[in-house]
C-alpha positions in Angstrom: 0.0 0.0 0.0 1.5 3.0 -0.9 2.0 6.5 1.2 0.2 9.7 0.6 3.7 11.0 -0.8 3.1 9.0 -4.1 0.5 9.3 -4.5 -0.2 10.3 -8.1 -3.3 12.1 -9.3 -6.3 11.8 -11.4 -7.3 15.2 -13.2 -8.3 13.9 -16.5 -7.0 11.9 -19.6 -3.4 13.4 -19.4 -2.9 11.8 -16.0 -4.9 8.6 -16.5 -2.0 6.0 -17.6 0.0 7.0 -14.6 -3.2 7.1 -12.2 -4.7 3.8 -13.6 -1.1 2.0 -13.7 -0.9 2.8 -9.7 -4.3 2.0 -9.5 -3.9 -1.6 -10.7 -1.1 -2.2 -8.4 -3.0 -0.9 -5.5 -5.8 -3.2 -6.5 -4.0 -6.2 -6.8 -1.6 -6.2 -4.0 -5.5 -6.0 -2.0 -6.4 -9.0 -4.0 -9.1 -6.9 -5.8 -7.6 -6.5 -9.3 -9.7 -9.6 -10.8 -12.8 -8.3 -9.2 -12.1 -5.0 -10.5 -10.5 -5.9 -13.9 -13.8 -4.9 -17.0 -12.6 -7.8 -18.5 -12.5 -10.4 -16.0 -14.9 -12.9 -15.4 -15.1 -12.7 -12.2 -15.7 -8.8 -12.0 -18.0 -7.8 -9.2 -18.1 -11.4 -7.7 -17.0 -10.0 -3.9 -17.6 -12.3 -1.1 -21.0 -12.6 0.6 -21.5 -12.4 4.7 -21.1 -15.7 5.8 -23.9 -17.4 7.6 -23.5 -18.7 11.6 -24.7 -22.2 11.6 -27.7 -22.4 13.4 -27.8 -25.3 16.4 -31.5 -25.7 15.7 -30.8 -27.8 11.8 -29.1 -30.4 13.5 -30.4 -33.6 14.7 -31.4 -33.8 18.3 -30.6 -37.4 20.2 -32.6 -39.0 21.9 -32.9 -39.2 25.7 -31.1 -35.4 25.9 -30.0 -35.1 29.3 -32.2 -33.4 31.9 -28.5 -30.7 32.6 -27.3 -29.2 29.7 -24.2 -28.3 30.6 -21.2 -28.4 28.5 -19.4 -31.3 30.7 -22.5 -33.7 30.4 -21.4 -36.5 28.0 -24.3 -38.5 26.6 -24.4 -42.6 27.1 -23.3 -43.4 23.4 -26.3 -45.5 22.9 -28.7 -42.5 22.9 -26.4 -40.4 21.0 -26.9 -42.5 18.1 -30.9 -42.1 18.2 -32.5 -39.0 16.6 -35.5 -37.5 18.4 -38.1 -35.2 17.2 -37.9 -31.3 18.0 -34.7 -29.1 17.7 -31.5 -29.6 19.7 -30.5 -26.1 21.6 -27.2 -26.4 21.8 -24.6 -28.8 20.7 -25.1 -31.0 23.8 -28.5 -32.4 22.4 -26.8 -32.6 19.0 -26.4 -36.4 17.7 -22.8 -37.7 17.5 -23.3 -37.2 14.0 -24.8 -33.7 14.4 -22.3 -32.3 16.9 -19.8 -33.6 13.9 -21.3 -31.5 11.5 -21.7 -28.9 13.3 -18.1 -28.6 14.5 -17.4 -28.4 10.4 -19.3 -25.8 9.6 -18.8 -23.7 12.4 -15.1 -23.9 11.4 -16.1 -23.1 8.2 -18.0 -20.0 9.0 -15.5 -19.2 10.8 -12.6 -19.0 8.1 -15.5 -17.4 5.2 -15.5 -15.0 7.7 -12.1 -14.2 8.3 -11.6 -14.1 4.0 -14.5 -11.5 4.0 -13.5 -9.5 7.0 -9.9 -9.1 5.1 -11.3 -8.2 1.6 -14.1 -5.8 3.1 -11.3 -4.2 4.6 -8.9 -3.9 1.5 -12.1 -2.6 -0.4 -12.1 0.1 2.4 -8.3 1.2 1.9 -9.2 1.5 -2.2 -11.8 3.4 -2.0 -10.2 5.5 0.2 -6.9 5.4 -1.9 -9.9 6.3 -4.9 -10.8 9.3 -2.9 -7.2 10.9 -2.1 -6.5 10.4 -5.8 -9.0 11.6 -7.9 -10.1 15.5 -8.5 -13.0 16.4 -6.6 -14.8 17.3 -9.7 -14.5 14.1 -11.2 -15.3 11.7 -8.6 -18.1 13.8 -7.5 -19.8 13.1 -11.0 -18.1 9.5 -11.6 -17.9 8.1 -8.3 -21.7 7.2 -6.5 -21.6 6.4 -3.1 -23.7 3.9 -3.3 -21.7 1.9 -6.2 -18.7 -0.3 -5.3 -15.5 0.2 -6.8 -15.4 -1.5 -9.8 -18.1 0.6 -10.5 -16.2 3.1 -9.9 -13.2 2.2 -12.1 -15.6 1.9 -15.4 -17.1 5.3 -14.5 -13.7 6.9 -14.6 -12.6 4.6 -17.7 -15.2 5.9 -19.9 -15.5 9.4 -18.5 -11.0 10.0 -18.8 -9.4 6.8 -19.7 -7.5 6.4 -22.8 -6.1 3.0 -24.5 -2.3 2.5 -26.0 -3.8 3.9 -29.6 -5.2 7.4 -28.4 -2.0 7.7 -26.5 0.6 7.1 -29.7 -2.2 9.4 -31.7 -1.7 12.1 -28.8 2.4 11.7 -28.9 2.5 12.3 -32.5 0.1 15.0 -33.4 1.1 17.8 -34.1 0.8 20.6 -31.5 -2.5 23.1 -31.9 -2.0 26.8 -32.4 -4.0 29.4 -31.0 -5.6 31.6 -32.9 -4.4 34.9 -33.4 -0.8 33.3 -31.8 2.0 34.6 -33.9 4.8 31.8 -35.5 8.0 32.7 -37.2 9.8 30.4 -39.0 13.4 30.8 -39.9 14.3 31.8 -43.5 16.8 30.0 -45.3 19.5 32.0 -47.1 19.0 31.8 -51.2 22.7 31.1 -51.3 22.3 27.9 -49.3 21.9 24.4 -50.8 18.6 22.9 -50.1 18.6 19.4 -50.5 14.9 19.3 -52.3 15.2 21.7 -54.5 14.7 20.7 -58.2 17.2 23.5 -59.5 19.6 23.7 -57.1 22.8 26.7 -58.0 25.3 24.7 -59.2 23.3 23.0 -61.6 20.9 26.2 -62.8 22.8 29.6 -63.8 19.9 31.6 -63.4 20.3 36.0 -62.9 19.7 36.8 -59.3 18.7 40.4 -59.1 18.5 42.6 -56.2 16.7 41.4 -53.1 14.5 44.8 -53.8 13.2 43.0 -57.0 12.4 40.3 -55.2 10.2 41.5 -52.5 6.6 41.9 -53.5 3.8 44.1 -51.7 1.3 41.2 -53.0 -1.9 42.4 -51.0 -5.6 43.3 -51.1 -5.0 47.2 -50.3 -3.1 47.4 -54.0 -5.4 49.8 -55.6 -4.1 48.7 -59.0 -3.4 45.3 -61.1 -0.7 44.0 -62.7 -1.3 44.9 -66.6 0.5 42.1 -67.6 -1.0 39.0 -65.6 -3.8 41.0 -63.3 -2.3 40.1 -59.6 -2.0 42.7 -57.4 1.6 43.9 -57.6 3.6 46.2 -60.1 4.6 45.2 -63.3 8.1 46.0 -61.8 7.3 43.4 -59.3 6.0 40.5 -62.1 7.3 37.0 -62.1 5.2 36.2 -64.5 6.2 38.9 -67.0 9.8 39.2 -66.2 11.1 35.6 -64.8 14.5 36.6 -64.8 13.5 38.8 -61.2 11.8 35.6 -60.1 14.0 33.8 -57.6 14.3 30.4 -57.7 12.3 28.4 -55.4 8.8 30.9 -56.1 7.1 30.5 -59.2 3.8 32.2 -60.9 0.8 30.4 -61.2 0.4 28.5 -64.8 -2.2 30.8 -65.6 -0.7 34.2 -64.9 1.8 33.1 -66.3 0.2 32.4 -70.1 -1.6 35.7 -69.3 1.4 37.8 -68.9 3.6 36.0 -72.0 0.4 36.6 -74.1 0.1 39.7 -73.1 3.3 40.9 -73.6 3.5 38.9 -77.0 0.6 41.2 -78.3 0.6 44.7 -76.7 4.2 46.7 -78.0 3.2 49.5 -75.3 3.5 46.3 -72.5 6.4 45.1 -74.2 8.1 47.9 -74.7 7.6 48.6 -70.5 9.0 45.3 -69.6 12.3 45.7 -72.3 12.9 49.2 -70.1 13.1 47.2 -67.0 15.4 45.0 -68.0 17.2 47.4 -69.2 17.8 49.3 -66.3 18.4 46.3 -63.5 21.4 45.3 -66.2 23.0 48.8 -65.9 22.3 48.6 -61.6 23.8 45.4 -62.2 27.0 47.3 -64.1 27.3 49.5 -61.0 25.5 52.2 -62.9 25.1 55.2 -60.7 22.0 56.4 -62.4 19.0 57.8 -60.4 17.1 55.5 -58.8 13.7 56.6 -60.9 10.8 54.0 -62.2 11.6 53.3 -65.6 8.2 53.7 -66.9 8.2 56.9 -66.7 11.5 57.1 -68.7 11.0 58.2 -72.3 12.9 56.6 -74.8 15.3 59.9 -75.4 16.3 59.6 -71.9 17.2 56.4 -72.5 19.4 56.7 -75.6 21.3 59.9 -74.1 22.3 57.7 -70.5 23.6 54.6 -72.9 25.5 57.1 -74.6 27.3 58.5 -71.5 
């Protein structure tokens, strides 16, 4: 039986395997477990009060003696002879009667012993029950007037968990609140990443500017792209100018064949990407050239800064 120190304690389903492993112990070091145990078939088979034999279902000899005190011997003849009427004590008993009686008295005696002992271990668990559960689950699980295995399925059903629930538990994945904020660690673009299709060594693509790269891709842009109709700048267009793109993000297929159809057909779109491309080269030259939106370059301004 174990000490109030460990004692362990039953608040719901994240405490039951520890609760219900001490629990079982508890149990069967009473000798309780298997009348406890759902799946046993002797669950809820506890021991009965034994029955005192009564003198009065024995046979009475005949010729009882007139003093029926407990040094009287009967003459053997008589004791052999049943009479009619009830003996009163063992001393009117039969040989044979005062024999049987002397068995089962012995016997009531020892049932009674085995059910004094259990009632008391049944005591202790309870109690044990009582120390170790929340008050506001045993109040709602635990009936007074039920018995402990009771007791046990009550709190089964209402917290317990089996081996699967608990391997489900270990390995999903943690909840989030909402509104909780989670930052995850961006990998450099110059690193390696082991799943990437086009890793650097194997593609030699342009890597602009990390300013090229950023897009303000939101719902308070008050315009659309004119090339593929997202909401971001055509100097900000992956779809339209790939060559900004960087390598693990890519447009959507359909943006995409927008913005190359686009830019196939209108010379005004066309001519607005070339001028982009155009200046991020020259940045790219170490150009010290105003930093000023190229669309609104005109094509003299152009000519006269390529000539310098």
């Amino acid at each position: 039986m174990s000490s109030i120190e460990e004692i362990v304690k039953l608040t719901g389903s994240e405490s039951w395997k520890a609760w219900n492993a001490r629990f079982t112990t508890e149990a069967t070091n009473c000798g309780l477990w298997e009348l406890i145990n759902p799946t046993s078939a002797s669950k809820g088979a506890y021991k009965t009060t034994p029955i005192k034999p009564d003198v009065a279902n024995y046979e009475k000899r005949l010729d009882a003696p007139a003093s029926n005190t407990r040094g009287n011997t009967p003459a053997s003849g008589s004791s052999q002879v049943v009479a009619p009427g009830k003996p009163k004590n063992a001393a009117e008993m039969t040989a044979a009667g005062r024999d049987a009686y002397k068995i089962d008295l012995s016997e009531y005696r020892e049932e009674k012993g085995d059910y004094e002992k259990e009632l008391q271990n049944i005591t202790f668990l309870c109690s044990w029950t009582t120390k170790t559960v929340a008050a506001s689950l045993f109040d709602t699980t635990c009936n007074p007037e039920k018995k402990i295995h009771e007791w046990y399925a009550a709190l089964k059903e209402r917290v317990g968990t089996n081996d699967l629930q608990e391997l489900r538990r270990a390995i999903e994945p943690p909840s989030i609140a909402k509104g909780a904020f989670v930052t995850f660690t961006e990998r450099s673009s110059d690193e390696p990443d082991d799943h990437d299709p086009n890793p650097p060594h194997r593609l030699r693509r342009y890597s602009p500017p990390a300013r090229f790269k950023k897009r303000r891709n939101s719902d308070s842009s008050t315009s659309a792209c004119p090339a593929c109709d997202n909401k971001h700048s055509l100097e900000e267009c992956w779809a339209a100018r790939p060559e900004i793109r960087p390598n693990h993000r890519f447009p959507s297929r359909t943006a995409e064949a927008r913005a190359q159809e686009r830019v196939k057909h209108d010379s005004e779109l066309r001519k607005q990407v070339e001028r982009l491309r155009k200046r991020v080269k020259r940045e790219d030259l170490g150009s010290k050239a105003p930093a000023k939106s190229a669309l609104k370059e005109s094509d003299s301004q152009l000519r006269s800064r390529e000539e310098h």
